[in-house]
N, C-alpha and C positions, 0 to 999 in steps of 0.2 A: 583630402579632407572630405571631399562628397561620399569616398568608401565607408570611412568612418562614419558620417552621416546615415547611411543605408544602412551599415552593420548595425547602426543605433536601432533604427527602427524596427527594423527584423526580426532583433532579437526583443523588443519591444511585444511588438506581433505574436512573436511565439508563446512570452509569458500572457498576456493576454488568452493565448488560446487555449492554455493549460487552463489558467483560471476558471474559465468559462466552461472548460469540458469536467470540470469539479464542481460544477454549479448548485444551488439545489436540483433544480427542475433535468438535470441531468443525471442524479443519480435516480435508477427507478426501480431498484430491487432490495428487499430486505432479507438477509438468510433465514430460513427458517427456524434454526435454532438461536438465535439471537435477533433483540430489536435495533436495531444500529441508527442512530437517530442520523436520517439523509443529509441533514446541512450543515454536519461538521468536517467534511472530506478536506484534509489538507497533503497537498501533491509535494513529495518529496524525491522522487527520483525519476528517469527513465530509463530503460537498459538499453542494449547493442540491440535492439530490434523495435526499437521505438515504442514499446510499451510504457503508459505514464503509470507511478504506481503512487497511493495517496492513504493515509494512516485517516484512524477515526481518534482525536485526543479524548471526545467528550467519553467513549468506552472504554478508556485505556484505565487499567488494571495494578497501579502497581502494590504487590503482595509483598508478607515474609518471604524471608529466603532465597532476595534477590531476581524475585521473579515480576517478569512483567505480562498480559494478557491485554493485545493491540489486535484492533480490525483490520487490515488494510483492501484496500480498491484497486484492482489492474484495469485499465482498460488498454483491451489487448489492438495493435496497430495491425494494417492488411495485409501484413507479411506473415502472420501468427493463420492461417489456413483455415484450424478448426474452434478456436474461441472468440469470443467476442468481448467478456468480460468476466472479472469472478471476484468474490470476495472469501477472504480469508483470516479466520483467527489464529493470533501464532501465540506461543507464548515462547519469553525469552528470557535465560537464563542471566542476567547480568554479571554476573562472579564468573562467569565458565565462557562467555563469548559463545553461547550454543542457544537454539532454538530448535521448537518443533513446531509442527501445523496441530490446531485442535479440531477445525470442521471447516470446510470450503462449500460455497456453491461457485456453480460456470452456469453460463452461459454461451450456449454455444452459437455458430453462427448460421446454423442450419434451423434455428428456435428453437432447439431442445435445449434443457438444462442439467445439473447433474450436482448431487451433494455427497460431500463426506463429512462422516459423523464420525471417523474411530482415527483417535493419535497420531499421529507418526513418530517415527523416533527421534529422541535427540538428534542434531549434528551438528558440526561447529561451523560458523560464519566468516565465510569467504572473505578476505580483505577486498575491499574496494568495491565491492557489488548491492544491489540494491538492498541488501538485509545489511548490509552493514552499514548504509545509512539508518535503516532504521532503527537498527541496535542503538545507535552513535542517539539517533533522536530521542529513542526512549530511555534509553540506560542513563543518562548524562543526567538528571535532573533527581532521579530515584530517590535518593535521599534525602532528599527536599522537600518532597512531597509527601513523606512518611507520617 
């Protein structure tokens, strides 16, 4: 029972941590090609390297032709060497399960930063991994919102 009790708390603690590392007063960068308004970051995943990764709803985009256009926020964990954080617009294919990136900034952990402004290409979305949560978040409601 005390296990249980601790495992309670812990995992208590951790969402809390998350929370709070999505705060306002913690996001402090806006990309340059987009105004990303700071205090709508909501945390939807982490990956095998303990990166939190966290969508913007109030910029989220949904278009004709199944298309979606989301901010998301990594902040990257101290296993990750050379980032520290980044933001990224994707946009996402709903009908095809594919995305691509439209523009990223980083931040590095040395203080430098670093943007891209040109497409990537389609690809399709991994089952189980952190785009497919957020396919799952954005795709699911599409129609609804039309």
């Amino acid at each position: 029972m005390i296990v249980i009790t601790t495992l309670k708390s812990m995992m208590i603690l951790y969402c809390l941590s998350i929370v709070l590392a999505f705060h306002p007063a913690a996001a402090s960068t806006t990309p340059a090609t987009n105004e990303v308004q700071q205090d709508a970051w909501i945390y939807y995943a982490t990956d095998e390297d303990n990166a939190a990764y966290a969508y913007n709803p109030t910029n989220m985009e949904h278009m004709q032709g199944n298309l979606v256009k989301v901010w998301v926020k990594v902040l990257y964990s101290e296993k990750n060497q050379k980032y520290k954080e980044g933001q990224f617009q994707w946009e996402i294919n709903c009908a095809k399960k594919t995305m691509r990136g439209l523009s990223a900034t980083t931040k590095k952990k040395d203080g430098t930063s670093a943007a891209i402004t040109e497409s990537s290409d389609w690809s399709a979305i991994p089952a189980e991994s952190t785009a497919d949560t957020l396919f799952e978040i954005t795709c699911a409601n599409k129609d609804k919102k039309k």
